[in-house]
C-alpha positions as CSV (number, residue, x, y, z in Angstrom):
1,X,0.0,0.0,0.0
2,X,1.3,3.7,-1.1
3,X,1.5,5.7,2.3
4,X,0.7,9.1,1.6
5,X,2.6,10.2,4.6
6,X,6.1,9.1,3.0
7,X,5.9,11.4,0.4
8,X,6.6,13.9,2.8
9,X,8.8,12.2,5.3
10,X,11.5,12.5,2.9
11,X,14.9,14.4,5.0
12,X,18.1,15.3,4.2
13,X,19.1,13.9,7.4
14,X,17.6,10.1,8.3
15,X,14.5,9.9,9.9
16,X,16.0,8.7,13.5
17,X,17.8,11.9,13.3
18,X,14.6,13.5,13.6
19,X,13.5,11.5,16.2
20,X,16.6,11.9,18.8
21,X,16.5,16.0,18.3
22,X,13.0,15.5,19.4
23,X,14.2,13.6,22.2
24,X,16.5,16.1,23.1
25,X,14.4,19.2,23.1
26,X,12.2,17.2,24.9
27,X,14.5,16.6,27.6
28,X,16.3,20.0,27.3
29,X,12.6,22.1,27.3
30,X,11.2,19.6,30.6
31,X,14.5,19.3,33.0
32,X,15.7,22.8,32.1
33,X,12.5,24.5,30.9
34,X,12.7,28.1,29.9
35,X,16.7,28.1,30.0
36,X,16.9,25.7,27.3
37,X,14.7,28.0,24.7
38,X,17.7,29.1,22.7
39,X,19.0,25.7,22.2
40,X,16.0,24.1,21.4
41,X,15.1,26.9,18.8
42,X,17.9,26.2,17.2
43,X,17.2,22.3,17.0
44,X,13.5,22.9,15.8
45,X,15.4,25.4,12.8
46,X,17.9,22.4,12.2
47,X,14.7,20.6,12.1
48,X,12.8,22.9,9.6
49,X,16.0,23.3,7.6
50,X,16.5,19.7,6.8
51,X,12.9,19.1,5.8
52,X,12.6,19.6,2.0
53,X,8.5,19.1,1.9
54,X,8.2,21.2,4.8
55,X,5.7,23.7,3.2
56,X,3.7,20.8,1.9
57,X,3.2,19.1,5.2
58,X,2.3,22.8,6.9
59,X,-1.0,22.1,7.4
60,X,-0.6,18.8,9.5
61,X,2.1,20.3,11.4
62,X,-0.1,23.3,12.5
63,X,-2.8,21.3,13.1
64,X,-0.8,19.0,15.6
65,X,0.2,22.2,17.2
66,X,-2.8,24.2,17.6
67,X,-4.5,21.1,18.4
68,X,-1.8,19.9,21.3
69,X,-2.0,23.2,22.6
70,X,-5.3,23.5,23.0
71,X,-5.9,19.9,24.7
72,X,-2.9,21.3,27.3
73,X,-4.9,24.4,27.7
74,X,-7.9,22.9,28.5
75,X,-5.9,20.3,30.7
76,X,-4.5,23.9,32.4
77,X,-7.9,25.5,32.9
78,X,-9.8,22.9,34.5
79,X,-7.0,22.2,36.8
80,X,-5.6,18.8,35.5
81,X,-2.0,20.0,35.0
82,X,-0.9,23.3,37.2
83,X,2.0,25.9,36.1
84,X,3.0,28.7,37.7
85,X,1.4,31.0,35.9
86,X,-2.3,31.1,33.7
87,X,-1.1,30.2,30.7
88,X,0.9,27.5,29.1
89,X,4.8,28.0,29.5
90,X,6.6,28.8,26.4
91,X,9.0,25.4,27.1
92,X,5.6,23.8,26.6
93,X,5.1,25.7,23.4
94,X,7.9,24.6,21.8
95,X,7.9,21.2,23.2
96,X,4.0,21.0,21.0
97,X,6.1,22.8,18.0
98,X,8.8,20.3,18.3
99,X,6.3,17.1,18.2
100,X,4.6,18.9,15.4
101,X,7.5,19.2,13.6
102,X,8.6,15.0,14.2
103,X,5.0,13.4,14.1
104,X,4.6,13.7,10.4
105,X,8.1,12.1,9.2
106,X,10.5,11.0,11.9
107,X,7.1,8.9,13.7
108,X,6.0,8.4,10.0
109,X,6.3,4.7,11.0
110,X,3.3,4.1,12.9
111,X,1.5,5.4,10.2
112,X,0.8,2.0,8.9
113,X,-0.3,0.5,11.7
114,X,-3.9,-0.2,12.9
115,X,-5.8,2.6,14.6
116,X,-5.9,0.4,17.9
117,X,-1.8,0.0,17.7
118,X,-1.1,4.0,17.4
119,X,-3.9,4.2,19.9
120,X,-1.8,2.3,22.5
121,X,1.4,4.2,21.4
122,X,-0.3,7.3,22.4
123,X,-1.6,6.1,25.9
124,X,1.9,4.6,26.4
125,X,3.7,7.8,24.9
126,X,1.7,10.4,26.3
127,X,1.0,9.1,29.7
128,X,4.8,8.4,30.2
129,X,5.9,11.8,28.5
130,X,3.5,13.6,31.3
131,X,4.5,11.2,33.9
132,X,8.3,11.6,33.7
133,X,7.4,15.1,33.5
134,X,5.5,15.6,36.5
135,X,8.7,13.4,38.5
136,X,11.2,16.5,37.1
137,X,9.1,18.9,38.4
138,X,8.2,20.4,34.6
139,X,4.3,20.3,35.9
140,X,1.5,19.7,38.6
141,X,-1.2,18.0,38.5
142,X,-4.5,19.1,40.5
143,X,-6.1,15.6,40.4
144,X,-4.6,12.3,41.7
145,X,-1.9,11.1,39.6
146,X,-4.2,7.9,38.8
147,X,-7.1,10.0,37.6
148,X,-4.9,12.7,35.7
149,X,-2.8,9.4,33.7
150,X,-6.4,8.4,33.0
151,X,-7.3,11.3,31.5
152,X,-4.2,11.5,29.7
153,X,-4.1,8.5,28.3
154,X,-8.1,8.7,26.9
155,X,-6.7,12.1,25.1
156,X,-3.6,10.6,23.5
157,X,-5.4,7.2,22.9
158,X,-7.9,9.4,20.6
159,X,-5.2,12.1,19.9
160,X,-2.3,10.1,18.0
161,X,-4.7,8.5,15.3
162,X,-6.9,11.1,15.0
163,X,-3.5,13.2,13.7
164,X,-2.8,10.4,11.6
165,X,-6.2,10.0,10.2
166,X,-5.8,14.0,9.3
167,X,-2.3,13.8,7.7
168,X,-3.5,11.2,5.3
169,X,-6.9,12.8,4.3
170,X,-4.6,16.4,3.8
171,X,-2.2,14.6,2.0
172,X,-5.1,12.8,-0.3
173,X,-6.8,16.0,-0.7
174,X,-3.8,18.1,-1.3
175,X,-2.6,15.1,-4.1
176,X,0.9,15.5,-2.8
């Protein structure tokens, strides 16, 4: 079967290269938060610079951004994660900008698998992404750690296909 996503996963650098620099601004933006901005802006550039169909695959990537930033703002305002201030933290920004950047190519892979596998990657994925950052410190959580994983994982179980299902009907409707 032709995977529509392919066409745009295409890098000048490998695929798992995309995949550890979103490894490391995730851990640069949740251990060191906003003191790692300048780094990891310069990681999602190397990231955006090495992406030849980047202006064709636009329209996924800001979807996965708005759309991750709004499920964390709504996590924020009814008091499932806590920050120190009312609004999302511009680490957190970025971290959404990164995965936005690495969903559509250098996690291109799990496009062809069934809904209920990327499903499980998301509850697995998500849940210990939130996790591991609630252990650093990076976030509170106003709800039992049980309940708030919960939650989590029923958002990312929906959240990862759903962002599949969306790159492949752009990418079928756009006739990359």
């Amino acid at each position: 079967m032709n995977n529509p996503a392919q066409q745009i996963s295409g890098l000048l650098l490998p695929a798992w290269v995309d995949l550890v620099l979103f490894k490391l601004t995730w851990v640069g933006l949740v251990i060191f938060q906003s003191q790692a901005v300048f780094p990891v802006v310069a990681l999602i550039a190397l990231k955006i610079l090495t992406w030849p169909g980047i202006i064709r695959a636009l329209p996924i990537v800001v979807l996965t951004f708005v759309s991750g930033l709004v499920m964390d703002s709504l996590l924020m305002v009814s008091g499932v994660f806590v920050f120190p201030l009312a609004y999302l933290p511009l680490w957190l920004i970025l971290l959404w900008l990164s995965f936005s950047l690495t969903l559509p190519r250098g996690f291109y892979f799990i496009t062809r698998w069934h809904p209920l596998a990327q499903s499980a990657i998301g509850i697995v994925a998500g849940c210990l992404g939130y996790f591991a950052g609630y252990l650093m410190g990076a976030v509170s959580y106003g709800l039992s750690i049980p309940l708030t994983m919960l939650l989590i994982g029923v958002l990312w179980a929906g959240f990862v296909p759903l962002m599949i299902q969306c790159e492949e009907w752009i990418l079928k409707k756009i006739q990359i």
